[in-house]
mmCIF file of the N, C-alpha and C atoms, coordinates in Angstrom:
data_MODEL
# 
_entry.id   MODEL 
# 
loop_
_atom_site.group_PDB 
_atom_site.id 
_atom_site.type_symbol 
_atom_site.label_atom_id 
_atom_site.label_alt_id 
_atom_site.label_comp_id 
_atom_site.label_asym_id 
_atom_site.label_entity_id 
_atom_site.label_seq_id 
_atom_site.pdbx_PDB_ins_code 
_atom_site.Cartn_x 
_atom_site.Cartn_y 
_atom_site.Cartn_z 
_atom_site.occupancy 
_atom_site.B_iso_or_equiv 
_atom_site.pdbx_formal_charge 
_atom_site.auth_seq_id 
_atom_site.auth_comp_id 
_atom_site.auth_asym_id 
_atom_site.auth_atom_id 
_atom_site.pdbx_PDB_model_num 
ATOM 1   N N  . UNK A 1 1  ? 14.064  25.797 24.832  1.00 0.00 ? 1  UNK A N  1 
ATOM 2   C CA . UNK A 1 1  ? 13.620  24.454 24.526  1.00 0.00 ? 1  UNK A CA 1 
ATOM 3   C C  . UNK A 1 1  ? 13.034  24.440 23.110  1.00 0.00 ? 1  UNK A C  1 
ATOM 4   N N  . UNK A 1 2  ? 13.172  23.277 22.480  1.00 0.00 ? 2  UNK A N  1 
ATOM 5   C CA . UNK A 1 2  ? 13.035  23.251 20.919  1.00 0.00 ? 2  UNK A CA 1 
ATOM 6   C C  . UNK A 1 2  ? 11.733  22.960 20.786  1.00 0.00 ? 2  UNK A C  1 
ATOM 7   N N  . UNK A 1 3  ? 10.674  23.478 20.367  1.00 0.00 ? 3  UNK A N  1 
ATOM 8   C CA . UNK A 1 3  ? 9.297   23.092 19.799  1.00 0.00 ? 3  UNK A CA 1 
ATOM 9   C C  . UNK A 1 3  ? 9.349   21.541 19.456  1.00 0.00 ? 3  UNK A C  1 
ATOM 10  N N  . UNK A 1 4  ? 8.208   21.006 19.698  1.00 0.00 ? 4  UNK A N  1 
ATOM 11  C CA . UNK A 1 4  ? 7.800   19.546 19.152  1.00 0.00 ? 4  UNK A CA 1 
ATOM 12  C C  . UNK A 1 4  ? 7.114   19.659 17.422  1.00 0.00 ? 4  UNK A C  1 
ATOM 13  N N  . UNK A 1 5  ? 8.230   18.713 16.850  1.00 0.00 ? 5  UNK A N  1 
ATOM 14  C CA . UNK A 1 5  ? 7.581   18.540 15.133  1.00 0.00 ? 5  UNK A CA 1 
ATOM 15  C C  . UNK A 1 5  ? 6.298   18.504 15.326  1.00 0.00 ? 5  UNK A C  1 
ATOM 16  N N  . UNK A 1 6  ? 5.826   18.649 13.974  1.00 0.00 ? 6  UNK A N  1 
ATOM 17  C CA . UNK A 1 6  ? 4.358   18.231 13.662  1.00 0.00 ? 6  UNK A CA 1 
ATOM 18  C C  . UNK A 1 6  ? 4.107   16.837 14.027  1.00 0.00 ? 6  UNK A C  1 
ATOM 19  N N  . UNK A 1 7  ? 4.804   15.720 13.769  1.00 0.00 ? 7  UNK A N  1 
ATOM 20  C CA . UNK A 1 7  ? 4.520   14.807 13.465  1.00 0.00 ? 7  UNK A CA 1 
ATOM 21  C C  . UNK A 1 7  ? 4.619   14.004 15.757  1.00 0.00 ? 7  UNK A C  1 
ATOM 22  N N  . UNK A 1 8  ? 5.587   14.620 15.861  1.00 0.00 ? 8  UNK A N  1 
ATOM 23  C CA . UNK A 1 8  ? 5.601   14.215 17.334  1.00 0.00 ? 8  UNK A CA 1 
ATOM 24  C C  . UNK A 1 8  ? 4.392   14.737 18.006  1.00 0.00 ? 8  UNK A C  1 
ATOM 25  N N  . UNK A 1 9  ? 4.017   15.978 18.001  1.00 0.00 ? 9  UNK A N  1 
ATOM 26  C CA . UNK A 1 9  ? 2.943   16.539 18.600  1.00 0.00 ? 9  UNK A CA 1 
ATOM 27  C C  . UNK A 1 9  ? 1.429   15.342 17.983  1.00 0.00 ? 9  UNK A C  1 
ATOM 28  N N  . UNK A 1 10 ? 1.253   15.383 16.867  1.00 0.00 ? 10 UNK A N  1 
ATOM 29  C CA . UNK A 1 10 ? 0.470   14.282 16.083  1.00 0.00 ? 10 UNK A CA 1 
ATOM 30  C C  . UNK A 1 10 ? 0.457   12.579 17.107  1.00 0.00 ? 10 UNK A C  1 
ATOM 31  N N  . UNK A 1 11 ? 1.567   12.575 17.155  1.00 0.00 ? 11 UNK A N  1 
ATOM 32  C CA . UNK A 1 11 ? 1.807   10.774 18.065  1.00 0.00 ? 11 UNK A CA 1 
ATOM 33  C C  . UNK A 1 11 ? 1.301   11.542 19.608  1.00 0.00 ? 11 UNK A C  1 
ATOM 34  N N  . UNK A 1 12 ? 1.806   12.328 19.857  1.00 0.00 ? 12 UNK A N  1 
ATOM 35  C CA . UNK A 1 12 ? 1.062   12.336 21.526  1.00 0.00 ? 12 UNK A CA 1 
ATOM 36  C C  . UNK A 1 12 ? -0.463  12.699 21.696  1.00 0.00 ? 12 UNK A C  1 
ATOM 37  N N  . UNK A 1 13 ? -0.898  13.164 20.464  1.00 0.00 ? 13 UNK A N  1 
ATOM 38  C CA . UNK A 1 13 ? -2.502  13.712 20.176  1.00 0.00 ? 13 UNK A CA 1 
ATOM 39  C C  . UNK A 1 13 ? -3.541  12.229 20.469  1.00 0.00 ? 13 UNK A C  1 
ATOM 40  N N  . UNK A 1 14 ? -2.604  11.450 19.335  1.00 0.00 ? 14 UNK A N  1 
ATOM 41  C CA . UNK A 1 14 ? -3.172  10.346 19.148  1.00 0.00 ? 14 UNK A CA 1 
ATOM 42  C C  . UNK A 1 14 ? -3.072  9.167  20.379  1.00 0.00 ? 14 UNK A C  1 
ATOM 43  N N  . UNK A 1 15 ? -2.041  9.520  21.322  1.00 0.00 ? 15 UNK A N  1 
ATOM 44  C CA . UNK A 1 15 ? -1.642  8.680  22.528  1.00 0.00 ? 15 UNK A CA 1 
ATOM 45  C C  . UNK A 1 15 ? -2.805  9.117  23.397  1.00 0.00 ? 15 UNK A C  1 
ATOM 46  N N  . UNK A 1 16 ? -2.711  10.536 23.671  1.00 0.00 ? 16 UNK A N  1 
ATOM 47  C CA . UNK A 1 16 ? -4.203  11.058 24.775  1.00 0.00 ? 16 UNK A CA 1 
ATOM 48  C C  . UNK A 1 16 ? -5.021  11.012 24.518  1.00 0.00 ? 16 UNK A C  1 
ATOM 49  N N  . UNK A 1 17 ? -5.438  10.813 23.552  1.00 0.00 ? 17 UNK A N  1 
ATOM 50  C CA . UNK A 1 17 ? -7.238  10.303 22.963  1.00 0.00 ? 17 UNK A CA 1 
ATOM 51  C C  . UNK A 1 17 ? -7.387  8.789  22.997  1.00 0.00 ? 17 UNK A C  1 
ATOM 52  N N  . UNK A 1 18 ? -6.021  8.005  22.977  1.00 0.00 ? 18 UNK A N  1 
ATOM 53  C CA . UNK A 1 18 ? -6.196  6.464  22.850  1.00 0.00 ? 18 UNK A CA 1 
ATOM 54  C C  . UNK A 1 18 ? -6.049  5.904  21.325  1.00 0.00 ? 18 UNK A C  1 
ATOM 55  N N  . UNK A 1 19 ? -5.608  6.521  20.910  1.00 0.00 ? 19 UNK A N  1 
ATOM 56  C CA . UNK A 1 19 ? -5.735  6.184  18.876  1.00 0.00 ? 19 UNK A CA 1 
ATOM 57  C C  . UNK A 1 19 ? -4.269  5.596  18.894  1.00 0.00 ? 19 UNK A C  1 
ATOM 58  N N  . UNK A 1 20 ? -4.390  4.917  17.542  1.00 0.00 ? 20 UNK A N  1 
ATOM 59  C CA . UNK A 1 20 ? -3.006  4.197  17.335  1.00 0.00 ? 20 UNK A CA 1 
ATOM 60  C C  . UNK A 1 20 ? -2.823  4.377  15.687  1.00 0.00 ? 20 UNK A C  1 
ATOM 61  N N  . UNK A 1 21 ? -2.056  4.800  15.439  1.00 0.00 ? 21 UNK A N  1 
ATOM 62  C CA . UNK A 1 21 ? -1.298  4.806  13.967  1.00 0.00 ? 21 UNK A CA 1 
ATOM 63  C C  . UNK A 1 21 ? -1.368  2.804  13.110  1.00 0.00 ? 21 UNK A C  1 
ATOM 64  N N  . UNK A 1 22 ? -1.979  2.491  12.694  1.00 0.00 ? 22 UNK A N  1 
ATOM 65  C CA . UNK A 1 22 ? -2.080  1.117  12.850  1.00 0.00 ? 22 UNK A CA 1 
ATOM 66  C C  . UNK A 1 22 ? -1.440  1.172  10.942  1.00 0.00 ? 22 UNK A C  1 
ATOM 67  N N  . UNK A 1 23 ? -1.056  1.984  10.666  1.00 0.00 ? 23 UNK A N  1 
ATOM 68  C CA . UNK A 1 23 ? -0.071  2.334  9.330   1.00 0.00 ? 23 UNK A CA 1 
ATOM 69  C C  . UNK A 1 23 ? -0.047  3.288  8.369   1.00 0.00 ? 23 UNK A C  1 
ATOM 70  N N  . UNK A 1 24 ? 0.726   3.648  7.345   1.00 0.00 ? 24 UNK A N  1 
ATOM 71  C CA . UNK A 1 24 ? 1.079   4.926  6.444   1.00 0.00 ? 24 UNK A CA 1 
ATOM 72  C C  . UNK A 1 24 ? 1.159   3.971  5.472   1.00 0.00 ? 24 UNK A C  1 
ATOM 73  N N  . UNK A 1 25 ? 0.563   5.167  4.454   1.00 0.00 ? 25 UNK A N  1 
ATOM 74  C CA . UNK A 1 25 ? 0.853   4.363  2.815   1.00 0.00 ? 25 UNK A CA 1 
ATOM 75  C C  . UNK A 1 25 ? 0.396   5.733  2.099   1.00 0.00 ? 25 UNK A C  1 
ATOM 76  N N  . UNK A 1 26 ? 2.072   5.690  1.124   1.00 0.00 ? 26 UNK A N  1 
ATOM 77  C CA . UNK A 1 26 ? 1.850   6.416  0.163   1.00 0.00 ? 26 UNK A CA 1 
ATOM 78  C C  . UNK A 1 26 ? 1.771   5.456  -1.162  1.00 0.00 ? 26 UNK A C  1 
ATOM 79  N N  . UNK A 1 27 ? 0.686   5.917  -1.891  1.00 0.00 ? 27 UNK A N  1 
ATOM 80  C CA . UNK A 1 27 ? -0.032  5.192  -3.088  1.00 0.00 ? 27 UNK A CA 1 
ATOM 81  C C  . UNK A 1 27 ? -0.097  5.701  -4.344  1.00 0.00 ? 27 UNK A C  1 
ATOM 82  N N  . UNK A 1 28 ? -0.200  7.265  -4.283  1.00 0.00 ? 28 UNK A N  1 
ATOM 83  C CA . UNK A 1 28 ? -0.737  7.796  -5.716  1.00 0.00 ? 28 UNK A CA 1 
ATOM 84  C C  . UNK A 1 28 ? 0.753   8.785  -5.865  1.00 0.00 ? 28 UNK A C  1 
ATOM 85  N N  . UNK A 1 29 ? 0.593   9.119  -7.212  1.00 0.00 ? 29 UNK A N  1 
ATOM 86  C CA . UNK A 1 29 ? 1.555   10.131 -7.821  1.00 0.00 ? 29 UNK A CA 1 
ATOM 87  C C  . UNK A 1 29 ? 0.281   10.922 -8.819  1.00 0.00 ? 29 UNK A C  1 
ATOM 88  N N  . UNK A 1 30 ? 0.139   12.266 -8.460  1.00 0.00 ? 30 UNK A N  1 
ATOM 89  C CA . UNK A 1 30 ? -0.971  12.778 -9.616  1.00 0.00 ? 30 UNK A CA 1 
ATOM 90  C C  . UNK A 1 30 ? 0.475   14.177 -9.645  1.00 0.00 ? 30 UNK A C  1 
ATOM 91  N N  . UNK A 1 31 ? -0.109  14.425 -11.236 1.00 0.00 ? 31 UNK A N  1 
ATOM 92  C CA . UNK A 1 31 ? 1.458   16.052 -11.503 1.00 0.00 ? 31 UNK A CA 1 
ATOM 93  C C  . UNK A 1 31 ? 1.868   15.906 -10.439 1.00 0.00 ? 31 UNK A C  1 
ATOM 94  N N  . UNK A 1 32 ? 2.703   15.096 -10.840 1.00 0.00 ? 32 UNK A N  1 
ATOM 95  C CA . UNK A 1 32 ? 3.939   14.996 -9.948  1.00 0.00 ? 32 UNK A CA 1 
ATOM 96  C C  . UNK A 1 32 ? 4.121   15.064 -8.397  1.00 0.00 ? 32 UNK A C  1 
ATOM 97  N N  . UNK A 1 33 ? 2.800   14.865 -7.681  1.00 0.00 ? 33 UNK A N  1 
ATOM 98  C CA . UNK A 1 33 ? 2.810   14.886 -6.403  1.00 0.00 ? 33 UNK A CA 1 
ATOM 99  C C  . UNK A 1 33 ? 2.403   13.845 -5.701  1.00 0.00 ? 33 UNK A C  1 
ATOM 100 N N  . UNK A 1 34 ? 3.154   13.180 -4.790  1.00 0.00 ? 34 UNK A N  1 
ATOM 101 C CA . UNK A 1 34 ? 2.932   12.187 -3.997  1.00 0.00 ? 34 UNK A CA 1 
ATOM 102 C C  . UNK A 1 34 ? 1.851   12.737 -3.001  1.00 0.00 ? 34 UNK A C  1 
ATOM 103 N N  . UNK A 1 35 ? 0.860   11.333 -3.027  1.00 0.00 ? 35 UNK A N  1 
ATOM 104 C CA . UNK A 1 35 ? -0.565  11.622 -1.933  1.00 0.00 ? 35 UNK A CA 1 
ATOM 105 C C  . UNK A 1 35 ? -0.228  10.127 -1.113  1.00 0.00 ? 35 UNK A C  1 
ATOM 106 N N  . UNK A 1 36 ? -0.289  10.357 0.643   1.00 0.00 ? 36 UNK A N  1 
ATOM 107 C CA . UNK A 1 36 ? -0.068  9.809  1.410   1.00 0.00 ? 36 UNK A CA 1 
ATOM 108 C C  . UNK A 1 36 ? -1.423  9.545  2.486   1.00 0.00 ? 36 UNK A C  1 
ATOM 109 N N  . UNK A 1 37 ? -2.274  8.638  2.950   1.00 0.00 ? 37 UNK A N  1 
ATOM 110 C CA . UNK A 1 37 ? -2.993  7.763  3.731   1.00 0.00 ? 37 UNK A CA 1 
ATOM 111 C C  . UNK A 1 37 ? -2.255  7.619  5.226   1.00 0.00 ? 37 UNK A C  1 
ATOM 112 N N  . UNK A 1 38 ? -3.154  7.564  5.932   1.00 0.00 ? 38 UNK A N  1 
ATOM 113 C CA . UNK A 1 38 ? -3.094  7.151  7.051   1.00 0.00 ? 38 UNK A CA 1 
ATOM 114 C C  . UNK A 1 38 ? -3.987  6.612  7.936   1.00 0.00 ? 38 UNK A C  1 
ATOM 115 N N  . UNK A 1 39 ? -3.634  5.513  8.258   1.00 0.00 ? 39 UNK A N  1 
ATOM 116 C CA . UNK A 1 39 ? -4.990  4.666  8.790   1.00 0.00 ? 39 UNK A CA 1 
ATOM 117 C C  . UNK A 1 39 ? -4.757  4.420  10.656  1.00 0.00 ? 39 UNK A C  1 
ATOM 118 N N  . UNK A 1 40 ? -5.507  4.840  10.865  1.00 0.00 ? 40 UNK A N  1 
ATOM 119 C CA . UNK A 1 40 ? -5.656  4.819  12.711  1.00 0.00 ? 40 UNK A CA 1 
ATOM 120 C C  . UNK A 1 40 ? -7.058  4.183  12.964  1.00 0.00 ? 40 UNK A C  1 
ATOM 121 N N  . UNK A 1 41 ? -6.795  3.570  14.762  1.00 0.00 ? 41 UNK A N  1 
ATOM 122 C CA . UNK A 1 41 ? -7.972  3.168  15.259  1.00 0.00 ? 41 UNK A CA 1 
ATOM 123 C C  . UNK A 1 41 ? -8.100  3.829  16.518  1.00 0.00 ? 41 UNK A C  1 
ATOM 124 N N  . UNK A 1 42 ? -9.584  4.016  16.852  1.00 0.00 ? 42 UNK A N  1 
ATOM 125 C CA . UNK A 1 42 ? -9.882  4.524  18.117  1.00 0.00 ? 42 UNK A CA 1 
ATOM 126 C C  . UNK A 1 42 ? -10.761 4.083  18.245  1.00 0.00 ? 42 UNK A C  1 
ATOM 127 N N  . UNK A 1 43 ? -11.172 3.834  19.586  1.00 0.00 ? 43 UNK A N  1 
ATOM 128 C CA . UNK A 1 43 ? -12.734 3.229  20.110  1.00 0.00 ? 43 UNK A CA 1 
ATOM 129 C C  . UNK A 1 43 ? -13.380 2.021  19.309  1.00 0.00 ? 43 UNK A C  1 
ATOM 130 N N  . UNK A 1 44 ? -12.120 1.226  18.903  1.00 0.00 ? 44 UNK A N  1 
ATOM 131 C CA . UNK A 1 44 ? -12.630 -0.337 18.022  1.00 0.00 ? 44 UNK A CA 1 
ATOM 132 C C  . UNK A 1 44 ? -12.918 0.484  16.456  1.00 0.00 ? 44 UNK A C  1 
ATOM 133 N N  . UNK A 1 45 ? -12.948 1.984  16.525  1.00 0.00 ? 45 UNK A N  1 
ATOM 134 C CA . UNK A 1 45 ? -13.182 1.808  15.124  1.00 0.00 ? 45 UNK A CA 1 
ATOM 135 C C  . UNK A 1 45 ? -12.084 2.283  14.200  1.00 0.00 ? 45 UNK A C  1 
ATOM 136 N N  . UNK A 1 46 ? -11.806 2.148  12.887  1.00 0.00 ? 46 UNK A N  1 
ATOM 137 C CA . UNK A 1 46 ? -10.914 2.018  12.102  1.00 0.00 ? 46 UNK A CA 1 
ATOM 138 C C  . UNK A 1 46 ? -10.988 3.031  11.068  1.00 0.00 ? 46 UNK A C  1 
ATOM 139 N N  . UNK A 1 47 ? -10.351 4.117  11.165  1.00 0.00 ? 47 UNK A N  1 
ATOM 140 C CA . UNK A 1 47 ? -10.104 5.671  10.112  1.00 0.00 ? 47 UNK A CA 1 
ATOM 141 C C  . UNK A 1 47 ? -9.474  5.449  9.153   1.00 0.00 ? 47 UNK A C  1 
ATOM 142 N N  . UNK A 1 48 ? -9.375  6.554  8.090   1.00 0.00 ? 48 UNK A N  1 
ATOM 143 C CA . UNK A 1 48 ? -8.679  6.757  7.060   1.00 0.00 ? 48 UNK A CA 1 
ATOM 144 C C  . UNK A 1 48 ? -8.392  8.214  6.829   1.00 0.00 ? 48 UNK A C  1 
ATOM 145 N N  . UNK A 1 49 ? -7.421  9.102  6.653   1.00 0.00 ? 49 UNK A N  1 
ATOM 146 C CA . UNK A 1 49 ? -7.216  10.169 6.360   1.00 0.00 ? 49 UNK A CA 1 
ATOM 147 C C  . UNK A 1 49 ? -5.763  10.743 5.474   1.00 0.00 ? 49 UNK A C  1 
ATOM 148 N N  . UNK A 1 50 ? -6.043  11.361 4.336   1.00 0.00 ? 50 UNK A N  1 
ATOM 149 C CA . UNK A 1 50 ? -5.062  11.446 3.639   1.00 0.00 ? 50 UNK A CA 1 
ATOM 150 C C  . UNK A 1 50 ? -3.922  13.002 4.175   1.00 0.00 ? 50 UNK A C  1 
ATOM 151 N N  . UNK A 1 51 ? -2.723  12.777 4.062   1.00 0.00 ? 51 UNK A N  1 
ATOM 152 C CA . UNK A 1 51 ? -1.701  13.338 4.648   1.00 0.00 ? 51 UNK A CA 1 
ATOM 153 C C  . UNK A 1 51 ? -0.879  13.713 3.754   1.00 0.00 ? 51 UNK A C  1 
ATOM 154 N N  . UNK A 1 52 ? 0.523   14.364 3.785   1.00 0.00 ? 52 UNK A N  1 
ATOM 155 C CA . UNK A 1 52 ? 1.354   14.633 2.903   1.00 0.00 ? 52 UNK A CA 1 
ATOM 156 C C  . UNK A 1 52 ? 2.682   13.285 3.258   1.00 0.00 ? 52 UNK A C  1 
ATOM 157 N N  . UNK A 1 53 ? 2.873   12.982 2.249   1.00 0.00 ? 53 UNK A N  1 
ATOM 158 C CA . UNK A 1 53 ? 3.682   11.141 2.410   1.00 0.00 ? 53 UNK A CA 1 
ATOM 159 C C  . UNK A 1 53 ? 4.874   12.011 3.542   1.00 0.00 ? 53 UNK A C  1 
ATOM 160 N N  . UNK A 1 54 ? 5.386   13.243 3.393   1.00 0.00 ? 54 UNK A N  1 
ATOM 161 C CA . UNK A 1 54 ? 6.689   13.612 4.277   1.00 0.00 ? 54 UNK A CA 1 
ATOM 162 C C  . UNK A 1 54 ? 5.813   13.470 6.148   1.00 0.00 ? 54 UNK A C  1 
ATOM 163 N N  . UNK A 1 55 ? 5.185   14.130 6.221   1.00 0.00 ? 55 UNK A N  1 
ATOM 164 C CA . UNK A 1 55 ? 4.011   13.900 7.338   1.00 0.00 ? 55 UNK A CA 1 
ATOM 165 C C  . UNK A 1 55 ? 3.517   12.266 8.021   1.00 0.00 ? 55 UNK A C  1 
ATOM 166 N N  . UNK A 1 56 ? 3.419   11.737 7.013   1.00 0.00 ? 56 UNK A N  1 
ATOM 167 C CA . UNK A 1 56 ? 2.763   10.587 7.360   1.00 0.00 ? 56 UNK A CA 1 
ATOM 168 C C  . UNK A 1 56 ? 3.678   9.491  7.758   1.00 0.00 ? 56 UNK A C  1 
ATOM 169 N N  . UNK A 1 57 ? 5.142   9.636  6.780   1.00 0.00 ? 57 UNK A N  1 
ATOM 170 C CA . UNK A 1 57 ? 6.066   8.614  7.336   1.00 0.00 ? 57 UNK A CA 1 
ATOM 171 C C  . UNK A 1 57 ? 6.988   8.824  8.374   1.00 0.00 ? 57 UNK A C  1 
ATOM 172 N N  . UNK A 1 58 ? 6.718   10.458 8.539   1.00 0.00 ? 58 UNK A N  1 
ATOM 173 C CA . UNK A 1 58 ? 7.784   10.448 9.714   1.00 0.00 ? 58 UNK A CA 1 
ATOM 174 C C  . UNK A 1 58 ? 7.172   10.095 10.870  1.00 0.00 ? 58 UNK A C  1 
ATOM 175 N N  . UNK A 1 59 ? 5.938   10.271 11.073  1.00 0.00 ? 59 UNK A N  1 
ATOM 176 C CA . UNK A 1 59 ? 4.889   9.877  12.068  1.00 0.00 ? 59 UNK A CA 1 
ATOM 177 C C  . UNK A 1 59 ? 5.334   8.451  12.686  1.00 0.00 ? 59 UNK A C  1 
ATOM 178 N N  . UNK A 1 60 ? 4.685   7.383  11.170  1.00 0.00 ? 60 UNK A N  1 
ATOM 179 C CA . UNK A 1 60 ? 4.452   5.952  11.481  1.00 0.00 ? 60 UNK A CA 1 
ATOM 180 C C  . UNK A 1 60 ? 6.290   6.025  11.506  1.00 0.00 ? 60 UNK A C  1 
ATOM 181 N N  . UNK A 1 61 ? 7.720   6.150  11.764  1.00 0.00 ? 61 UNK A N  1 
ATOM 182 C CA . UNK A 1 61 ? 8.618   5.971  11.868  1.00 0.00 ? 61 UNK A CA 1 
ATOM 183 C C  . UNK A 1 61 ? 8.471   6.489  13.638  1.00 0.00 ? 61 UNK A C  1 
ATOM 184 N N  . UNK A 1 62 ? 8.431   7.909  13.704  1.00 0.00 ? 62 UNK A N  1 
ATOM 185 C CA . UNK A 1 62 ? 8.010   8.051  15.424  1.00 0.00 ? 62 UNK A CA 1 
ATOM 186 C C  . UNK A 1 62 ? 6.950   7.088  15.882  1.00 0.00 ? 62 UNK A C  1 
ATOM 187 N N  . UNK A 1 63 ? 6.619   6.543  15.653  1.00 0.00 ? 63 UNK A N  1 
ATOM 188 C CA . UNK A 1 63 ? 5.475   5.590  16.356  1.00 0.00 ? 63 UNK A CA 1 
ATOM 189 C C  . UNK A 1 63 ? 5.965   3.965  16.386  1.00 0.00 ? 63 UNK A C  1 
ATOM 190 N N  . UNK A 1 64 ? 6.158   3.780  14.933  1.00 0.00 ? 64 UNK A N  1 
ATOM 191 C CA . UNK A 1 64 ? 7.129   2.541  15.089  1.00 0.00 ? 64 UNK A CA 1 
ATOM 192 C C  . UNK A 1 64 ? 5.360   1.410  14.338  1.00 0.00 ? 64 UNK A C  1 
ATOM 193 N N  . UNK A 1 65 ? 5.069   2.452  13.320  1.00 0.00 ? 65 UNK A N  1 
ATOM 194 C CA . UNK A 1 65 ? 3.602   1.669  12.120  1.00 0.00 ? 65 UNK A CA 1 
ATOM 195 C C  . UNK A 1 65 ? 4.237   0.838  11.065  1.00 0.00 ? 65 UNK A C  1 
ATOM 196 N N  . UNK A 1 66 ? 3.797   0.230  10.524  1.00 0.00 ? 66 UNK A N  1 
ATOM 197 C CA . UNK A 1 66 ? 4.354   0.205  9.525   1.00 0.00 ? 66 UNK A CA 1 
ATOM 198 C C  . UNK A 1 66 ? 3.981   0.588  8.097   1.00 0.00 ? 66 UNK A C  1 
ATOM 199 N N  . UNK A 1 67 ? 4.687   1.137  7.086   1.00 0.00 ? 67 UNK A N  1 
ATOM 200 C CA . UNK A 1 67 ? 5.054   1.793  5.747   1.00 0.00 ? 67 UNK A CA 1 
ATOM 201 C C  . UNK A 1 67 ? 4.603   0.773  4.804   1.00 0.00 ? 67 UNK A C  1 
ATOM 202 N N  . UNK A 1 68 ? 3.653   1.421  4.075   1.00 0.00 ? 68 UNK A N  1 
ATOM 203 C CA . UNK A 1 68 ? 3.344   1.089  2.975   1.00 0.00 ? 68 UNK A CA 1 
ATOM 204 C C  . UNK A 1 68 ? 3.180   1.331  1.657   1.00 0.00 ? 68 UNK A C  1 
ATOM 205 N N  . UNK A 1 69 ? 4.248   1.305  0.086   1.00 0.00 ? 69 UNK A N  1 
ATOM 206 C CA . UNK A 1 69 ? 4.121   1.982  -1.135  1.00 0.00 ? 69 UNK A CA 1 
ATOM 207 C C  . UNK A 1 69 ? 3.690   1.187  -1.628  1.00 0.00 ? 69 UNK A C  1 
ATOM 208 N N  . UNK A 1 70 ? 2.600   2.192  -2.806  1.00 0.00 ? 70 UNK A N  1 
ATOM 209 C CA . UNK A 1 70 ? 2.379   1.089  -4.188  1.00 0.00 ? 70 UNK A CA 1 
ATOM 210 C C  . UNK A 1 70 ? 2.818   2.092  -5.190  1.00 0.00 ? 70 UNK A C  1 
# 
């Protein structure tokens, strides 16, 4: 049996605790590297945590968040 991605294991983490992916946004470019956000809620309250944009969109795509660039 094939191991679960990072990003699937991540959506069921967030399913058994009750959290929701409420969206992804990659924003910055610093030398040449894209920096990616991710914003979730749990318990009414509302997170922020930065991710790698490959990480973060495959997530909010398994989850079905929606994507956000600037």
């Amino acid at each position: 049996m094939a191991r679960p991605m990072t990003y699937n294991f991540i959506a069921s983490l967030l399913e058994a605790i009750g959290a929701e992916l409420e969206e992804a946004r990659v924003e910055a470019l610093k030398e040449e590297v894209f920096y990616g956000w991710r914003n979730y809620a749990s318990g009414g309250r509302a997170r922020e945590v930065d991710a790698r944009p490959s990480d973060i969109l495959a997530l909010a795509v398994r989850t079905g968040s929606p994507i956000f660039c600037r």
